[in-house]
C-alpha positions in Angstrom: 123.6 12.8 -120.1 120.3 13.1 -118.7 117.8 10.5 -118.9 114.9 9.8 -121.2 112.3 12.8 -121.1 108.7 12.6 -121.9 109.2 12.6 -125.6 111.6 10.0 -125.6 109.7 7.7 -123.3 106.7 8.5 -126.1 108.5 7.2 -128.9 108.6 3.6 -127.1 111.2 1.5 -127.3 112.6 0.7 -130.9 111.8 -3.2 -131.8 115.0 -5.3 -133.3 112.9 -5.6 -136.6 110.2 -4.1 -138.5 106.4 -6.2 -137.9 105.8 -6.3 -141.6 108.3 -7.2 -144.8 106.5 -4.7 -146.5 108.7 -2.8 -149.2 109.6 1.2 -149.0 106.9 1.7 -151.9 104.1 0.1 -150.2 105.3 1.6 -146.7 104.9 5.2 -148.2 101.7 4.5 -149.5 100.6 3.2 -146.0 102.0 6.1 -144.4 100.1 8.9 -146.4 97.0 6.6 -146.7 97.1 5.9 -142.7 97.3 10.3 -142.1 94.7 10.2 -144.5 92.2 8.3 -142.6 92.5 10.4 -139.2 92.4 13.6 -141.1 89.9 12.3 -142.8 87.6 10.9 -140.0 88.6 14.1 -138.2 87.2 17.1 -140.2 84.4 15.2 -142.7 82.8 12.8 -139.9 83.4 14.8 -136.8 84.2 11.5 -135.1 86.3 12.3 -132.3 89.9 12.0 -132.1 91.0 9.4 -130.3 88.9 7.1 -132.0 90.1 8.5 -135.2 94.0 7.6 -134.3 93.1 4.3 -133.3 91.2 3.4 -136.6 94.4 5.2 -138.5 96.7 3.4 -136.8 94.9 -0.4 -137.9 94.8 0.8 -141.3 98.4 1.9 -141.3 99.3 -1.2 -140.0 96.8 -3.4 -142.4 98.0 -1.4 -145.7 101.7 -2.3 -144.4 100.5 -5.6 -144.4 101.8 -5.9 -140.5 100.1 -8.5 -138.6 96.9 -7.1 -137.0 98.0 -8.9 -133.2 101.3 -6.9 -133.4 100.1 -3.4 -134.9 97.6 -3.5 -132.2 100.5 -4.1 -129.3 102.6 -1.5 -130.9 99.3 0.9 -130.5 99.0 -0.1 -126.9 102.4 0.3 -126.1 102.8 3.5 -127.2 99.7 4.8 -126.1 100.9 3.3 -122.7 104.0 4.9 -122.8 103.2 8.2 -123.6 100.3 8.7 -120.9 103.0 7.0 -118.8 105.6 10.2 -119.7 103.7 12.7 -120.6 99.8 12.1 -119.0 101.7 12.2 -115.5 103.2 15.4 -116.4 99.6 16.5 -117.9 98.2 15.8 -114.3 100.3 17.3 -112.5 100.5 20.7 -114.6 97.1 20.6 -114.3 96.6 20.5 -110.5 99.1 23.1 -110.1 97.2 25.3 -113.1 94.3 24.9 -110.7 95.8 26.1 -107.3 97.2 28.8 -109.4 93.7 30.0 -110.6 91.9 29.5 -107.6 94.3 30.9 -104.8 94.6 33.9 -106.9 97.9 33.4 -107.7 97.4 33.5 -111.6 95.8 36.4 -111.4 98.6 38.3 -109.1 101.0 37.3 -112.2 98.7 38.1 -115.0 98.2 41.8 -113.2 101.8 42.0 -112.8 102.3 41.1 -116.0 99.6 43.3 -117.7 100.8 46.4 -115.7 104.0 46.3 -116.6 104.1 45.4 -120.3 102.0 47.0 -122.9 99.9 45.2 -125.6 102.7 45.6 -128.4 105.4 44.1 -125.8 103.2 41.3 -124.4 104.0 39.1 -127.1 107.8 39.7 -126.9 107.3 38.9 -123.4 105.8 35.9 -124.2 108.8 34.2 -126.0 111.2 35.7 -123.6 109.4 34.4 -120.6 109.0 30.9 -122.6 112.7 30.9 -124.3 114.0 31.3 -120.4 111.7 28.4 -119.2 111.9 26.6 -122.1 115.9 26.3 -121.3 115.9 23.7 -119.2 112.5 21.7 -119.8 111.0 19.7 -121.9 108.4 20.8 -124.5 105.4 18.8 -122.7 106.2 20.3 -118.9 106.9 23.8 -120.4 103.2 23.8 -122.0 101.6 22.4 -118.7 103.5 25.6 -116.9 102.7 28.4 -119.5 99.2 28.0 -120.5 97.6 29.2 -117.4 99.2 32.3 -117.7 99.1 32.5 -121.5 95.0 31.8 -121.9 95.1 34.1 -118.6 96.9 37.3 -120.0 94.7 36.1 -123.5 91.7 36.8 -121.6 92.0 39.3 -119.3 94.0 41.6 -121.7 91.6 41.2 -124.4 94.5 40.2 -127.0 94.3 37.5 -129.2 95.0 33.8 -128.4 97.5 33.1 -131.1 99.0 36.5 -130.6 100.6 35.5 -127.1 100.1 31.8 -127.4 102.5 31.4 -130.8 105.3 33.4 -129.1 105.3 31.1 -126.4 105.4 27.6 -128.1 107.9 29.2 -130.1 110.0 29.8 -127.4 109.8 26.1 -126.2 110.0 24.5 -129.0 112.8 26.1 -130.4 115.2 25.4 -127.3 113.5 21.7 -127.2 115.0 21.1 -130.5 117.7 23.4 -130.6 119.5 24.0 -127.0 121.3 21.7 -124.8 120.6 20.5 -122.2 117.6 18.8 -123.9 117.8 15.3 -124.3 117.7 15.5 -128.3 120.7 18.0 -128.3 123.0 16.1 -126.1 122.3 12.8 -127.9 123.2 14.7 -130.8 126.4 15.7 -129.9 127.5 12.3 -128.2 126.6 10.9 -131.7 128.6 13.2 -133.6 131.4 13.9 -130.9 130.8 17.6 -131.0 131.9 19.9 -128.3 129.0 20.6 -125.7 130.0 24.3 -125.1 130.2 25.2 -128.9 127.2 24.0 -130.0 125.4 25.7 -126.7 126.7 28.9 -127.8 125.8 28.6 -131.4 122.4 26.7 -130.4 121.5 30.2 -128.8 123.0 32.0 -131.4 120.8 30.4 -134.0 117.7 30.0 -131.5 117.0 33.6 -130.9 116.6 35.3 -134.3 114.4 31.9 -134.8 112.1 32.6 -132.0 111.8 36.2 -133.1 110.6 35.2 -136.3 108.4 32.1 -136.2 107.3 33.6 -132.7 105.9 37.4 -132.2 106.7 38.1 -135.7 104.3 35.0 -137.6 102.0 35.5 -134.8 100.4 38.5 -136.3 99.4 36.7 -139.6 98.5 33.5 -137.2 96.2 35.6 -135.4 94.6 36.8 -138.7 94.1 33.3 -139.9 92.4 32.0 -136.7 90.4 33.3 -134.2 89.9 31.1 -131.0 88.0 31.1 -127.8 90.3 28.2 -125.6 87.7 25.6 -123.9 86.2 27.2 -120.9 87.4 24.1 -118.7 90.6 24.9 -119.2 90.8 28.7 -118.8 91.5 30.0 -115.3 88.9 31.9 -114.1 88.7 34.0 -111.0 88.1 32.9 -107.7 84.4 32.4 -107.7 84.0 34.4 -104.3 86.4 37.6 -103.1 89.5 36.2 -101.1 90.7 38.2 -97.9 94.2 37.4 -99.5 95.6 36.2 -102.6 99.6 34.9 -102.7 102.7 37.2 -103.7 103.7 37.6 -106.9 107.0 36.6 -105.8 105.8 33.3 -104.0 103.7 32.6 -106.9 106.2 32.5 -109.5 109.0 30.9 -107.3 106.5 28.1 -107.4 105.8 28.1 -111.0 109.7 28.1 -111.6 110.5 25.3 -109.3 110.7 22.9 -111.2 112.6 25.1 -113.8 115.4 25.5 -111.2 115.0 21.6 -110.3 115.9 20.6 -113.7 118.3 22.9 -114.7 120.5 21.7 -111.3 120.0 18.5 -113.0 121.3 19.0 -115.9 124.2 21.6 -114.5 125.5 18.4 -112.8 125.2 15.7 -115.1 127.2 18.1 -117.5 130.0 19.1 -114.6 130.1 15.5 -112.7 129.3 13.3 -115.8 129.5 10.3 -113.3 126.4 8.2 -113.5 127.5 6.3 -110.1 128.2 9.8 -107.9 126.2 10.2 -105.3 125.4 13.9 -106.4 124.7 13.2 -109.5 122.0 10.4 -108.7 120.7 12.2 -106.0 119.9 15.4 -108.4 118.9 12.8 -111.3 115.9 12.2 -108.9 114.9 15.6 -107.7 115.8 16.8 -111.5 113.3 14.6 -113.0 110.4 16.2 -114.4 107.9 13.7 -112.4 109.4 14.4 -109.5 110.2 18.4 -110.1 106.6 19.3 -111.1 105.3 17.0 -108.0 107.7 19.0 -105.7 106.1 22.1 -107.4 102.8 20.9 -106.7 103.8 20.0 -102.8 104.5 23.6 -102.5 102.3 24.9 -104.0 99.4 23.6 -101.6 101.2 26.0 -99.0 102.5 29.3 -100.8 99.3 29.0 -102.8 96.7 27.7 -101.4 97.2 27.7 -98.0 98.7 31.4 -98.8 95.1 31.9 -99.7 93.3 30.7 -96.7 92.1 27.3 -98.0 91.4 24.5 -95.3 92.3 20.9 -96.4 88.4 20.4 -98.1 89.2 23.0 -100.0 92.6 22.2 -101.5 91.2 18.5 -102.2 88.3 19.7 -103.7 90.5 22.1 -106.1 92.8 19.0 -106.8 90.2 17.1 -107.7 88.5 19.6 -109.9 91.7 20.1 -111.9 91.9 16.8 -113.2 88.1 16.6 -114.9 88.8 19.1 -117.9 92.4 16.8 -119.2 90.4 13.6 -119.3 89.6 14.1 -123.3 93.5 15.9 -123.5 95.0 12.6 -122.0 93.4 9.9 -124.2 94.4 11.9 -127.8 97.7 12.9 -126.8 98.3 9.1 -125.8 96.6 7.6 -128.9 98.8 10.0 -130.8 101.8 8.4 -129.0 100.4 5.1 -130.0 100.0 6.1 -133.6 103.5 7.1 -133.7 104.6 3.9 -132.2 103.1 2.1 -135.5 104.9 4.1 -137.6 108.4 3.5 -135.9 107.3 -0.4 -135.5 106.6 -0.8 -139.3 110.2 0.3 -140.5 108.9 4.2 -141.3 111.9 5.1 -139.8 114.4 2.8 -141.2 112.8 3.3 -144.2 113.6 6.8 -144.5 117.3 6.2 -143.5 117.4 3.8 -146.3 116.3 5.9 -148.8 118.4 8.6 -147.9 121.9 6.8 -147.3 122.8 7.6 -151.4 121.9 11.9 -151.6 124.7 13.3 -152.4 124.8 16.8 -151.2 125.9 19.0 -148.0 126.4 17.5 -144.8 124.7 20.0 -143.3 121.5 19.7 -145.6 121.7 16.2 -146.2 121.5 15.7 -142.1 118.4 18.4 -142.1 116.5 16.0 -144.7 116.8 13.1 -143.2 115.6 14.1 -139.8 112.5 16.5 -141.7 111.6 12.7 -143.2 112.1 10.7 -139.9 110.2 13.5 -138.0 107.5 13.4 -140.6 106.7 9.7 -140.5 107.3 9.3 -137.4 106.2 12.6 -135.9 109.0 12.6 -133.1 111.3 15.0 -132.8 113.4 13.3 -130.2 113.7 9.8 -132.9 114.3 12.1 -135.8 117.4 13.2 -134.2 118.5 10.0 -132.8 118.4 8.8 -135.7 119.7 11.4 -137.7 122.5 12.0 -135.6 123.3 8.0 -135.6 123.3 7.7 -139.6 125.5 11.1 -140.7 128.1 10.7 -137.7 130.8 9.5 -139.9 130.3 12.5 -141.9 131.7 14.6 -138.7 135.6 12.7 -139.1 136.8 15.6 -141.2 134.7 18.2 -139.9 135.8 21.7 -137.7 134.9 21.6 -134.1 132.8 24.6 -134.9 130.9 22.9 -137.8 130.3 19.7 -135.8 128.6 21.4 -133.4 127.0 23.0 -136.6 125.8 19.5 -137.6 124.0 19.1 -134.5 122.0 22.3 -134.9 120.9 21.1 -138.4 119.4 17.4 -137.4 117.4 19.8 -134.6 116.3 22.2 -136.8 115.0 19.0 -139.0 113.5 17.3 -136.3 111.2 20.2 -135.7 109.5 20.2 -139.5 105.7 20.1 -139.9 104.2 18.8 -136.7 101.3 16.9 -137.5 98.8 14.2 -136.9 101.4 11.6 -135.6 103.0 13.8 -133.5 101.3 13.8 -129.5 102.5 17.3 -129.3 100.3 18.4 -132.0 97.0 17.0 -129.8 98.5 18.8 -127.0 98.5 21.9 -128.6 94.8 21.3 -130.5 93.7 20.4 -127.5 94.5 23.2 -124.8 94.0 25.9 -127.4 91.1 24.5 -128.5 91.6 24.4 -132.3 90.4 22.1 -135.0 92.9 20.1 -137.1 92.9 22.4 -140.1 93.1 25.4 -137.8 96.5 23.7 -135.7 98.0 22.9 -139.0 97.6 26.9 -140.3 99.4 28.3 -136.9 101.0 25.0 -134.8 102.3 23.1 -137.6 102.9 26.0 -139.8 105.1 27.8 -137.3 107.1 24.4 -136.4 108.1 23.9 -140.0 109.1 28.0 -139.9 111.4 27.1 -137.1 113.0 24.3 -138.7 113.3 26.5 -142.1 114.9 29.7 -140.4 117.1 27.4 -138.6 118.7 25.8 -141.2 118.9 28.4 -143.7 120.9 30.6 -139.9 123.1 27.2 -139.9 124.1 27.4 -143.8 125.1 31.0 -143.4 127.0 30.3 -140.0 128.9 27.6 -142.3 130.0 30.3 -144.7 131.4 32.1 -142.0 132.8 30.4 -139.3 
């Protein structure tokens, strides 16, 4: 089983006991009251977002009646975690973004790309190129690899942001929450002892009609509803003067897809060796990992790209240095969001939820999707909502088929995925590198996250009914 990816080192580690006594009516009440606030400060003040989590997260933690001294620790800590797992990852993505715009290389792929797909097929393309790199990363390194090329074909082939950029989140998100070998699946199915192979095949299965609908499909009313221009820093422009030489396409996407192949030989032989203390298996743990993948990527990428391009050692620092400017804002709200979430998990949310939902008595299958939609929405982790899920409705897997085990699985994913919002460090992410406001990354992120986890489940039921 791999180890702990970006999300999961995001969600912080769990504490014994909640920081408050506080009772599951006044913890609700604290929870909406808390969103609230940021949404609140957000869209009426205009104050910016980072602040805004931080003031939501005291008051979620004051209305919980947790002491101030520990809500703020939780805060810290998860803040500190997530730019730990996923700012790294942020950085690096965006040096390599960089050396991709100005070697050249971006726009040898988005030419390629253009040429060969036409304007109705671009956003099929999209999800396809996404659902095949999505298979084997997580969520936060899969964003930090697409969206130079997605704000680049956006741009340069005059189609709409949400038009190619929905596809593509689809495609990631669905076989983050959905697809072995992400860490969410597999924990999943060592919960609920459910075959490994099964549940891959009926992961994709379920996966692909998902990503054709809450992808190119819901992208044409997305695009309808909002009309963005992404932030200027972040789109990859041309080459300010004319290179002699730009790199390959070939060179240029073997570098993009390095860590792609990095991590999916990880993950190949954790699931073949399955020996923590095998040489090979520790050995590929460490080039596998997705600090170490992207940094190789990176490595390279200073020779096939820039140095492909003709660029002394000034230039490549200068370029590297450049990259990192525009992700300052992008770094502080994504980890506040981590440390928002924190507070939530640290105040019971979680538990909470589990509690009130030990007594439903309906379908397995449903009852597991519920309770990881309400531990994903309070605690805006997809990763904890099916950790959690997974841990509470494993006895309900004794009696179950190996086929509708695996089934199980796919239904806490397809829960964990419901309704990103403002807890969640993935929904900054997105707000941010799109360059949305709130109200306009619920309408077309969060909307299409809770389509995914909708189409999922209701493509789970009906495999139930036949297999």
């Amino acid at each position: 089983m791999p180890h702990l990816s970006a999300e999961m080192l995001a969600a912080g580690p769990a504490p014994v006991e909640p920081i408050t006594s506080a009772g599951h009516a006044q913890l609700a009440v604290a929870v909406l009251l808390g969103i609230a606030v940021i949404v609140l400060l957000i869209t009426k003040f205009k104050l910016h977002a980072f602040l805004s989590l931080i003031v939501g997260s005291l008051a979620l933690g004051a209305i919980a009646g947790a002491p101030l001294d520990k809500v703020i620790t939780s805060f810290t800590t998860g803040l500190g975690t997530t730019t730990a797992g996923v700012g790294v990852l942020i950085a690096l993505g965006a040096i390599l973004g960089k050396l991709l715009a100005d070697s050249g290389g971006a726009d040898q792929v988005v030419d390629t790309i253009l040429a060969r797909a036409s304007n109705r097929a671009m956003p099929w393309a999209m999800a396809l190129i996404a659902g095949i790199i999505g298979l084997p990363l997580f969520f936060e390194v899969g964003i930090v690899l697409l969206i130079p090329v997605v704000l680049l074909v956006a741009k340069r082939g005059g189609h709409s942001l949400m038009r190619i950029g929905i596809p593509a989140l689809a495609g990631l998100s669905v076989m983050h929450g959905l697809v072995p070998p992400h860490p969410g699946p597999l924990a999943a199915i060592d919960a609920v002892k459910a075959n490994l192979g099964v549940t891959l095949a009926l992961g994709v299965l379920v996966a692909i009609p998902t990503v054709v609908i809450a992808g190119p499909l819901f992208a044409r009313y997305a695009s309808r509803w909002v009309d963005v221009t992404p932030p200027e820093g972040l789109v990859p422009q041309r080459p300010s003067e004319d290179l002699e030489k730009r790199p390959g396409f070939a060179a240029t996407v073997a570098t993009v897809l390095l860590p792609v192949v990095l991590m999916l030989a990880k993950s190949l032989v954790d699931i073949v060796i399955d020996d923590p203390e095998d040489t090979v298996q520790r050995t590929f743990d460490v080039i596998g990992n997705p600090l170490i993948a992207l940094l190789a990527a990176v490595v390279v990428g200073l020779f096939t790209l820039g140095r492909a391009a003709g660029f002394g050692k000034d230039r490549i620092a200068t370029t590297v240095e450049k990259s990192l400017i525009p992700i300052a804002g992008i770094l502080l709200i994504v980890g506040a969001g981590g440390g928002f979430k924190q507070t939530l998990i640290d105040v019971g949310v979680g538990q909470m939820i589990m509690d009130v939902s030990k007594d439903w008595n309906i379908s397995a299958l449903l009852l597991a999707w519920l309770i990881a939609v309400g531990i994903r929405l309070a605690t805006g982790s997809a990763t904890v909502a099916t950790i959690s899920a997974a841990g509470l409705v494993a006895p309900l897997a004794a009696d179950m088929s190996t086929a509708h085990v695996s089934l199980l699985v796919l239904a806490i994913g397809a829960g964990s995925l419901f309704f990103s919002h403002v807890n969640d460090a993935g929904f900054w992410l997105v707000k941010e590198y799109f360059g949305m406001k709130v109200g306009e990354t619920i309408k077309t992120w969060s909307l299409m996250e809770t389509i995914i986890s909708v189409v999922s489940i209701v493509f789970v039921l009906l495999l139930s009914l036949v297999i």
